[in-house]
C-alpha positions as semicolon CSV with decimal commas, in nm:
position;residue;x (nm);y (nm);z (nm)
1;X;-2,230;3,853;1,730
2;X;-2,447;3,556;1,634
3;X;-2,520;3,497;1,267
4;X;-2,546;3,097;1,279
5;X;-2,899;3,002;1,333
6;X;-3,023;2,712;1,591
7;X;-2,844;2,368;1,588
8;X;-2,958;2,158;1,332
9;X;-3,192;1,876;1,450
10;X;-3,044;1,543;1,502
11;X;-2,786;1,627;1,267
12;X;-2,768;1,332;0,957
13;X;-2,775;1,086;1,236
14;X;-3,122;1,058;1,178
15;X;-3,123;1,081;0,761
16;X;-3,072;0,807;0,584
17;X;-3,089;0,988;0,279
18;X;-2,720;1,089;0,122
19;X;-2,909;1,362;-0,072
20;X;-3,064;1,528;0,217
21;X;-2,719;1,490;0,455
22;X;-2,608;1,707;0,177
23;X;-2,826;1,974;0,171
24;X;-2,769;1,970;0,573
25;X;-2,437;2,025;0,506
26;X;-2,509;2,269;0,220
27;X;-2,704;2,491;0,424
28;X;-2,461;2,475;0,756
29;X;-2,190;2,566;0,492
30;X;-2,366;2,863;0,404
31;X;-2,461;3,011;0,763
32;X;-2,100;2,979;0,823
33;X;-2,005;3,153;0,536
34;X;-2,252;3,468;0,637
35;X;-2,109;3,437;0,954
36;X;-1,763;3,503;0,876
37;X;-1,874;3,793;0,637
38;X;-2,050;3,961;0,963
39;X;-1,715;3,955;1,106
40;X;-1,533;4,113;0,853
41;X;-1,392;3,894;0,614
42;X;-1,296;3,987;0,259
43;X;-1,317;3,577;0,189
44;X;-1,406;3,298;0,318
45;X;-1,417;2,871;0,261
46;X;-1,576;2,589;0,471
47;X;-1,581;2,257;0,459
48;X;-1,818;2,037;0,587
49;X;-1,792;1,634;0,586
50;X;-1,982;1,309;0,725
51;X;-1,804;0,993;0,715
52;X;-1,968;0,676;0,851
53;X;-1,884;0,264;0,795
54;X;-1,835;-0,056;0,949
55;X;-1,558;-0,248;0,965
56;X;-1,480;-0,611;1,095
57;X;-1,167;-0,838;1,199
58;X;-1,126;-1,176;1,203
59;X;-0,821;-1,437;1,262
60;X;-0,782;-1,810;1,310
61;X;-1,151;-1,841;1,300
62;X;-1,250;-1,585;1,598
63;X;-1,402;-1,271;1,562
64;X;-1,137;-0,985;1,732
65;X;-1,290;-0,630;1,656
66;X;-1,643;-0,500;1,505
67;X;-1,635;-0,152;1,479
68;X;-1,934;0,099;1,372
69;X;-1,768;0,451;1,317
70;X;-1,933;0,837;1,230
71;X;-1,732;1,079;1,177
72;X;-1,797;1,488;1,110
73;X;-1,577;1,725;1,079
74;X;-1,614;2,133;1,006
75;X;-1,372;2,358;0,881
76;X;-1,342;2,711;0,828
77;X;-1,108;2,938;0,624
78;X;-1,114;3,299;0,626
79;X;-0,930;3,562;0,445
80;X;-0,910;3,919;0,583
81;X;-0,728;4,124;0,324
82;X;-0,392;3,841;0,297
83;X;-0,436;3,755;0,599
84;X;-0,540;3,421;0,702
85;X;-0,705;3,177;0,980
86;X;-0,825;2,837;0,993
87;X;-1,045;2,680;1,285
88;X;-1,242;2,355;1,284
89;X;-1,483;2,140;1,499
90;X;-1,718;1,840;1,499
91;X;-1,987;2,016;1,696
92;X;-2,225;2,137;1,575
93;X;-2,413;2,342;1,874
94;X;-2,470;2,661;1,793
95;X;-2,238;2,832;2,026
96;X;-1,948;2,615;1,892
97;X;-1,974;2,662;1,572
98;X;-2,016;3,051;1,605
99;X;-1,715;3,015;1,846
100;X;-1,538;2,820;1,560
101;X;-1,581;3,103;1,311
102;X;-1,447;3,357;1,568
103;X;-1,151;3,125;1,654
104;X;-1,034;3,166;1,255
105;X;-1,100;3,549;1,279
106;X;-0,877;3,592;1,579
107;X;-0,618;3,425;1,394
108;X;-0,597;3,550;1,058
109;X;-0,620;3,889;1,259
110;X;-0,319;3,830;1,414
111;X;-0,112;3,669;1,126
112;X;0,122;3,798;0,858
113;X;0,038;3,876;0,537
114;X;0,097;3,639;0,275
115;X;0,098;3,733;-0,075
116;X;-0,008;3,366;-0,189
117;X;-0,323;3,404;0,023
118;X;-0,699;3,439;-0,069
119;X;-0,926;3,163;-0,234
120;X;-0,853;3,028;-0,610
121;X;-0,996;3,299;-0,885
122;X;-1,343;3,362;-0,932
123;X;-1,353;3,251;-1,241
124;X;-1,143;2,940;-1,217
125;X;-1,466;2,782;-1,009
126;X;-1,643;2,438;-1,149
127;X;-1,981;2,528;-1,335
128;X;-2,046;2,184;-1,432
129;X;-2,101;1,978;-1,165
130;X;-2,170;1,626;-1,174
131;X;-2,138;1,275;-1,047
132;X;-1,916;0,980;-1,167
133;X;-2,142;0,662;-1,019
134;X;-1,913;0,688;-0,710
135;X;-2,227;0,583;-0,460
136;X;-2,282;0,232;-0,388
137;X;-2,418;0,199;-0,043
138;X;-2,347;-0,151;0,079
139;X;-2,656;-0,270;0,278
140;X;-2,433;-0,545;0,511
141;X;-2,473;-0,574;0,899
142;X;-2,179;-0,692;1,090
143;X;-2,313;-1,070;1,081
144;X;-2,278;-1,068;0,695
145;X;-1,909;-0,902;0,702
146;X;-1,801;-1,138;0,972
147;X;-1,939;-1,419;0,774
148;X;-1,751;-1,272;0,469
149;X;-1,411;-1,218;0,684
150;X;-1,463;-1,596;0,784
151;X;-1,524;-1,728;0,490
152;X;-1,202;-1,563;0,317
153;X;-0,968;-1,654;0,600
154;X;-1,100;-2,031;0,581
155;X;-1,066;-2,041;0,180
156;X;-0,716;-1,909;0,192
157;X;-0,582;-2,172;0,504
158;X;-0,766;-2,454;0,306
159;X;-0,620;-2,372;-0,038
160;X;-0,264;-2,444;0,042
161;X;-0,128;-2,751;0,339
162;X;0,142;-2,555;0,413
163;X;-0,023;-2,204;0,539
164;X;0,048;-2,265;0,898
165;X;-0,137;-1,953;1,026
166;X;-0,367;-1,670;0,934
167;X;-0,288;-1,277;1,007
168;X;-0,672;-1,274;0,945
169;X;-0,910;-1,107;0,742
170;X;-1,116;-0,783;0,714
171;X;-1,376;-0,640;0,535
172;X;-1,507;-0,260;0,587
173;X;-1,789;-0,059;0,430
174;X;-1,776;0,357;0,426
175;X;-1,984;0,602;0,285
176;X;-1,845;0,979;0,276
177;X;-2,067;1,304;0,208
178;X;-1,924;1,633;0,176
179;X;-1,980;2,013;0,125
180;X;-1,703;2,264;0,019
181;X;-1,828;2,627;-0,030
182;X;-1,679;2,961;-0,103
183;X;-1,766;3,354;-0,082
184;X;-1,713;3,358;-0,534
185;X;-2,082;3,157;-0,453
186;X;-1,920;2,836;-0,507
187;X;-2,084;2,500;-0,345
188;X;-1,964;2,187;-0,441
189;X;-2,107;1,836;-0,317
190;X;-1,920;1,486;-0,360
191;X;-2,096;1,220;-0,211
192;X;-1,929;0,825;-0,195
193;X;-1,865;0,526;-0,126
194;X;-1,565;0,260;-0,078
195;X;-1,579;-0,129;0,052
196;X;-1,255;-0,367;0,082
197;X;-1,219;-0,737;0,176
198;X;-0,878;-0,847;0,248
199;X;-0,695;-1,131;0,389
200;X;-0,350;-1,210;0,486
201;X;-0,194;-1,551;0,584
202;X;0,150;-1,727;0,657
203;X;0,288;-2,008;0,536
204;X;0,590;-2,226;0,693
205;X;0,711;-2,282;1,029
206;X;0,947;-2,148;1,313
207;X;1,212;-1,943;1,125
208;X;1,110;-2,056;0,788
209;X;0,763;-1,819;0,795
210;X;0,660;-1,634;0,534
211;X;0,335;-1,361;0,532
212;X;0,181;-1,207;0,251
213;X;-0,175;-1,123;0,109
214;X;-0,430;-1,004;-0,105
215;X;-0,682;-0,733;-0,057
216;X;-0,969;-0,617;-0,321
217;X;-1,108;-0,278;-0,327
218;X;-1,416;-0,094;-0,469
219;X;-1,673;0,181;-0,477
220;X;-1,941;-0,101;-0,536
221;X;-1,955;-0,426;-0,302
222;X;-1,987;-0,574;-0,685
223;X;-1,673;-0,478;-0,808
224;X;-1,483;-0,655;-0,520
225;X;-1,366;-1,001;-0,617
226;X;-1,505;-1,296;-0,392
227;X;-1,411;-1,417;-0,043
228;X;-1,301;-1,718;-0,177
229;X;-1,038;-1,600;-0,454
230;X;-0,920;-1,305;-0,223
231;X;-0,814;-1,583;0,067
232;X;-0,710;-1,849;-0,204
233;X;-0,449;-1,572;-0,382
234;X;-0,350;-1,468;-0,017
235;X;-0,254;-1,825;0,005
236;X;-0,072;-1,811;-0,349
237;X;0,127;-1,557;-0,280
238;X;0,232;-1,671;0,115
239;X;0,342;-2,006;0,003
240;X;0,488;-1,877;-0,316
241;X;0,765;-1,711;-0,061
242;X;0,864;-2,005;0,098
243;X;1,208;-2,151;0,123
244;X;1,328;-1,725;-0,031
245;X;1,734;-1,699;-0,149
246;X;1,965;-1,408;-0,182
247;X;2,102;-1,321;-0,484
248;X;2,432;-1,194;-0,609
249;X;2,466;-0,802;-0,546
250;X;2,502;-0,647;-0,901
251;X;2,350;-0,459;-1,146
252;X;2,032;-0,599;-1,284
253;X;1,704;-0,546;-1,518
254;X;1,466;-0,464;-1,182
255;X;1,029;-0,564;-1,294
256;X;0,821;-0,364;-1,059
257;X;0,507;-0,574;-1,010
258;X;0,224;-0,271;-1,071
259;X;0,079;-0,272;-0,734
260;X;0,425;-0,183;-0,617
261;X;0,512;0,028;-0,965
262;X;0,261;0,310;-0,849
263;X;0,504;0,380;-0,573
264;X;0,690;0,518;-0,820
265;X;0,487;0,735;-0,946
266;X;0,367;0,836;-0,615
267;X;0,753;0,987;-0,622
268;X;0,702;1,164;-0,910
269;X;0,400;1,337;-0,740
270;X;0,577;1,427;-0,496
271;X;0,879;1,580;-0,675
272;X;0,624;1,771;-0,877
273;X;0,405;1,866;-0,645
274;X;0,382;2,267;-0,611
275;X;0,470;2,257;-0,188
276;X;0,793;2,074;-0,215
277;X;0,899;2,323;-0,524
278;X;0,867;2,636;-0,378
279;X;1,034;2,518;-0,058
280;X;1,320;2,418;-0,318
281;X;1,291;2,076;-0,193
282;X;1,256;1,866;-0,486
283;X;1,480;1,701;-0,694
284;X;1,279;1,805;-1,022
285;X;1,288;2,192;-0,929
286;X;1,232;2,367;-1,272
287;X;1,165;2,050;-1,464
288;X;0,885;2,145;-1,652
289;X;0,915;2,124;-1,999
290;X;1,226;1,884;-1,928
291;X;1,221;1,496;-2,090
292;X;1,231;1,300;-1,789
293;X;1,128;0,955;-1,930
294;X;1,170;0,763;-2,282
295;X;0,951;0,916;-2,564
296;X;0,745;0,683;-2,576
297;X;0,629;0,740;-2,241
298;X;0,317;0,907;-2,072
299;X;0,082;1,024;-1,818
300;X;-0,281;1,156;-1,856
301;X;-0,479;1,282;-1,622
302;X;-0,825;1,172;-1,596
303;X;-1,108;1,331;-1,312
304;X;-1,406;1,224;-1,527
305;X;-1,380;0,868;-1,519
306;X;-1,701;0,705;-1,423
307;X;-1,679;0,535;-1,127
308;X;-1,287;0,640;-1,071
309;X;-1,133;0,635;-0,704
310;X;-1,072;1,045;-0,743
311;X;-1,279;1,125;-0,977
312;X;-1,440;1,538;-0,938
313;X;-1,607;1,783;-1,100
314;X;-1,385;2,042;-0,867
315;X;-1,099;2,026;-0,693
316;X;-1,038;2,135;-0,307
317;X;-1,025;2,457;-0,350
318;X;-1,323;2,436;-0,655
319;X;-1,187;2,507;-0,917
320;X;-1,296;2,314;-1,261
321;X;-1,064;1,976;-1,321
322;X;-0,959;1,906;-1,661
323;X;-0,838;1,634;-1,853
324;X;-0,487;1,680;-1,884
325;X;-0,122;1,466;-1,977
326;X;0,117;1,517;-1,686
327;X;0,377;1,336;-1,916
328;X;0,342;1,334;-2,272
329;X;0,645;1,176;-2,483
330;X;0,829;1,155;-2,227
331;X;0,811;1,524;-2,149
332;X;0,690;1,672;-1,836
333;X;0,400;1,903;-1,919
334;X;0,348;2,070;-1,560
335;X;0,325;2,053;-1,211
336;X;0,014;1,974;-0,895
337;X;-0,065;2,314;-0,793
338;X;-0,330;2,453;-0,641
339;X;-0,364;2,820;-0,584
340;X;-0,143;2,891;-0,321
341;X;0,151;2,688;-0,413
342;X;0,097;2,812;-0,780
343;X;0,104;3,239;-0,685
344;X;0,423;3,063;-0,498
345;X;0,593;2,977;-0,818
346;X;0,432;3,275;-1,061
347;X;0,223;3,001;-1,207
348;X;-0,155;2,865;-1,234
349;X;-0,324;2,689;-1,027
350;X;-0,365;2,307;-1,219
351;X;-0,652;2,240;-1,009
352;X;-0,485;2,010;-0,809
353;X;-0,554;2,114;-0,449
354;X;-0,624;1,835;-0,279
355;X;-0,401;1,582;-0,503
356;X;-0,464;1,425;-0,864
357;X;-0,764;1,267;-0,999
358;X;-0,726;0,953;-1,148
359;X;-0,407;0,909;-1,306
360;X;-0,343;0,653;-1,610
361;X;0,014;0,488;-1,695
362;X;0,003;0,479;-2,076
363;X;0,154;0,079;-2,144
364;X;0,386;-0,016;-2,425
365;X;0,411;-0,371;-2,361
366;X;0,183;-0,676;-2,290
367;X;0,067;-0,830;-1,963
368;X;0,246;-0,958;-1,706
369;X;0,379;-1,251;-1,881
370;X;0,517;-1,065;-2,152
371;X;0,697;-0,821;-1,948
372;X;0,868;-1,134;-1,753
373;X;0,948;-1,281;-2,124
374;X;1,097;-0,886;-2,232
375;X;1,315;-0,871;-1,910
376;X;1,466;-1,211;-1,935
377;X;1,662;-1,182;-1,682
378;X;1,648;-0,995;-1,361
379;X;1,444;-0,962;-1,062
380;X;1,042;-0,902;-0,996
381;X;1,024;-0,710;-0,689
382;X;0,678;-0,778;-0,522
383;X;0,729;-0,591;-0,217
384;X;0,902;-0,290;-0,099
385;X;1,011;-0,174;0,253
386;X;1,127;0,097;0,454
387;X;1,115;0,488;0,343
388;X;1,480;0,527;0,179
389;X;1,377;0,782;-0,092
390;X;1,493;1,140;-0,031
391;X;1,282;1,365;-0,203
392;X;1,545;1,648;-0,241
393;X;1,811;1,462;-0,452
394;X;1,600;1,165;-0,582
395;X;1,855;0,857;-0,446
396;X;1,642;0,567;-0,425
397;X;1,701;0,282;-0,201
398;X;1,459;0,028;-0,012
399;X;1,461;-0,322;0,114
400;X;1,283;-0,582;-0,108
401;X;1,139;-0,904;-0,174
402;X;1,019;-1,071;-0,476
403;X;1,153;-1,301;-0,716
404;X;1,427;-1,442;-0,911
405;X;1,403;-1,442;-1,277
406;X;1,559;-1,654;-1,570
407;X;1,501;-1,685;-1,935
408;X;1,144;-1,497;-1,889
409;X;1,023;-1,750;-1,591
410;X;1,046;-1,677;-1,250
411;X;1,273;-1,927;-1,106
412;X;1,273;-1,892;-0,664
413;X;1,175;-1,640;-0,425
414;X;1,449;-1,410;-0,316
415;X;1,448;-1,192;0,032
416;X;1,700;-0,955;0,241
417;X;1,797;-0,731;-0,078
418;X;1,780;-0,359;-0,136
419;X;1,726;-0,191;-0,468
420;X;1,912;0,130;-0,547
421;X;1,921;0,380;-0,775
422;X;1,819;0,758;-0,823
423;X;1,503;0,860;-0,902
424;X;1,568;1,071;-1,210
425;X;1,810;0,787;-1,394
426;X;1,547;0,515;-1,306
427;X;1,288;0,714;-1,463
428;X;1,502;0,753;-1,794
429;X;1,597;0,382;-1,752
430;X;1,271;0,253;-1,807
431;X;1,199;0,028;-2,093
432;X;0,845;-0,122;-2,081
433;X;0,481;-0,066;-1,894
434;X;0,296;-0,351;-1,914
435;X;-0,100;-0,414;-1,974
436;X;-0,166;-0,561;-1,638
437;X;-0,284;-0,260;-1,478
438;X;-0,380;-0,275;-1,076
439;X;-0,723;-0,124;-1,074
440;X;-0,665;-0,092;-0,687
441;X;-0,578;0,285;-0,670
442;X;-0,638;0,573;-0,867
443;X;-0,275;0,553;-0,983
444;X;-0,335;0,288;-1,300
445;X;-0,057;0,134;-1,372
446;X;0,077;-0,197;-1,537
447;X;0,431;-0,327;-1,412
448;X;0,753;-0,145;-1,452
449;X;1,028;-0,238;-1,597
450;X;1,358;-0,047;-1,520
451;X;1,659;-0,133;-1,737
452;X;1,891;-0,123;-1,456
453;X;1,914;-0,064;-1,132
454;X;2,156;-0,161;-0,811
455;X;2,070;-0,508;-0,653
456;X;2,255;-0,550;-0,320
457;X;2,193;-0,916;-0,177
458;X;2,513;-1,150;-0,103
459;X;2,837;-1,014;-0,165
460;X;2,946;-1,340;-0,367
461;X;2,813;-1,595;-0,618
């Protein structure tokens, strides 16, 4: 059986265009789609993707690694009755794409049912489809981005006598195009863009090193900040850590700086998320509806923000995003589901499959400052390591660095601690979210502070 016409012609090698790549992509979506009808399927979803960008490395002044990458990728889902198969490939001749399609046949023929199979509801799918200024080609060649790399490393080891040596600096450029169609008639097509500069260096010598660094991140080359200031703060923040301390172990006020405070929402995704609650393997099974967090405390939801990291008129599945609170005083409203997960748990889908879209950290509190000033006394943790967070009961524990703070200033760098505490208590425990919000991710948050949490550092005074 052969339903998939010829290959298509040079693919989107040869066009430049993102607008045309998509309707290459649109129409390969739909030949696949026929195809899989031919064969029998009751439903059926592809996705189709082209990912290309540029990326450079520098250190110490040399170039190490240019690399130019493109990337495809084809997927498709079919549905016979509850049955269900899944085969993908990245070539696009015409024999192995129609072998692709029977590859997911054979399998969902030879599967179990599952009631929680079959595409999100007809009616559930996105009729407004738009864009959200997410493309911003970036028209550099790898001389420019080398020069840019250069120029950041060299800013950042002349800012500061004692940065002794350079992890080097990067800078990368990617545009993304994409397809995702259904048998309810669905197409949806996202189309962007995303460029970085970064830059890490290390101050001190022999055992008294310290690394850190500073990144910036956009969908437009003119949101990033300049070469300069990202390889001067790198230097800020490497020499800052010199000459670190341990502190008492105790119990103590504990200011999450906000590019680290995200991680903790990240861990109230993933508590909520509809996978890990139908497996039972989630410490905030059946907490909808439950206050989790002070009343004054919330979460919204936000796909339609212009020029947001994960902003969509659809989710993965395409159904319609909404705005939405995921925490509203203090309450939590619902859970991520998509479709599956949600028939799972005898809910609805919250058009989440795929993750969240742009997620904002309502603040009650000023900017960074302030929140140092609130805390008084305690410690700022600027880094966190290790994975020491188990999802199932919530206890909370991972190394960290940061600093030491008294009266509302910080005082000396402290190193070789671990902060403890469970999950659902620190979420209760916190007492301010501060103004200085990391634009960085599509989790917006300020800092964090938690009222009290387990420090464990020296075991003495």
């Amino acid at each position: 059986m052969n339903v998939i016409a010829s290959p298509l012609p040079a693919y989107a090698a040869s066009l430049g265009d993102s607008q045309a790549r998509l309707d290459v992509l649109a129409d390969l979506s739909q030949r696949l789609l026929e195809s899989a009808r031919a064969r029998g399927a009751t439903q059926a979803e592809v996705s189709c993707s082209e990912d290309s960008g540029l990326s450079v490395n520098v250190r110490m002044g040399e170039v190490e690694t240019v690399e130019s990458t493109r990337d495809r990728g084809i997927s498709v889902t079919v549905y016979f009755g509850k049955r269900k198969g899944s085969a993908s490939t990245a070539d696009l001749r015409e024999d192995s794409l129609d072998a692709t399609v029977e590859q997911a046949c054979a399998i969902a023929r030879h599967t179990e049912d599952d009631a929680a199979a079959g595409l999100a509801e007809a009616d559930l799918m996105a009729t407004d489809l738009r864009e959200f200024d997410s493309w911003h080609p970036w028209m550099i060649d790898a001389d420019r981005a080398i020069d840019l790399a250069l120029a950041s490393e060299q800013a950042g080891r002349e800012a500061d006598s004692r940065i002794a040596n350079s992890d080097g600096a990067s800078v990368g450029t990617g545009e993304s195009v994409s397809v995702y169609a259904n048998s309810h008639g669905f197409v949806g097509r996202e189309r962007s863009t995303q460029h970085s500069l970064s830059c890490a260096l290390i101050a001190g010598q022999g055992d008294a090193m310290q690394r850190d660094g500073w990144y910036t991140f956009g969908l437009s080359a003119d949101d990033l900040e300049s070469a300069a200031t990202v390889g001067r703060k790198a230097a800020q923040r490497a020499a800052s850590r010199l000459e670190p301390r341990q502190i008492a172990t105790g119990e103590y006020p504990v200011l999450f700086a906000s590019e680290m405070a995200r991680s903790l929402v990240g861990h109230l995704l993933g508590a909520v998320s509809g996978g890990a609650l139908y497996r039972r393997a989630s410490f905030l099974v059946d907490s909808a509806g439950q206050q989790l967090f002070p009343d004054w405390f919330a979460i919204d939801e936000h796909p339609f923000l212009p020029r947001g990291f994960r902003s969509a008129s659809f989710d993965a599945e395409g159904v319609a995003t909404r705005e939405s609170p995921l925490v509203k005083g203090g309450v939590l409203q619902r859970y991520i589901l998509g479709s599956y997960s949600a028939r799972k748990l005898g809910l609805a889908t919250t058009a989440n499959a795929g993750g969240v879209h742009n997620l904002q950290v309502e603040a009650n509190a000023g900017d960074f400052d302030a929140m140092l000033q609130g805390m008084g006394r305690g410690l700022l943790v600027t880094e966190l390591m290790g994975q020491g967070v188990n999802t199932v009961t919530g206890d909370y524990s991972r190394g960290a660095a940061g600093f030491w703070v008294e009266n509302g200033q910080i005082q000396y760098p402290v190193d070789g601690i671990t902060v403890a505490g469970n999950l659902k208590a620190m979420f209760s425990a916190i007492e301010a979210v501060g103004s200085d919000v990391d634009l960085r991710s599509h989790v917006r948050t300020g800092s964090i502070l938690v009222g009290r949490m387990t420090v464990a550092g020296e075991t003495g005074e």
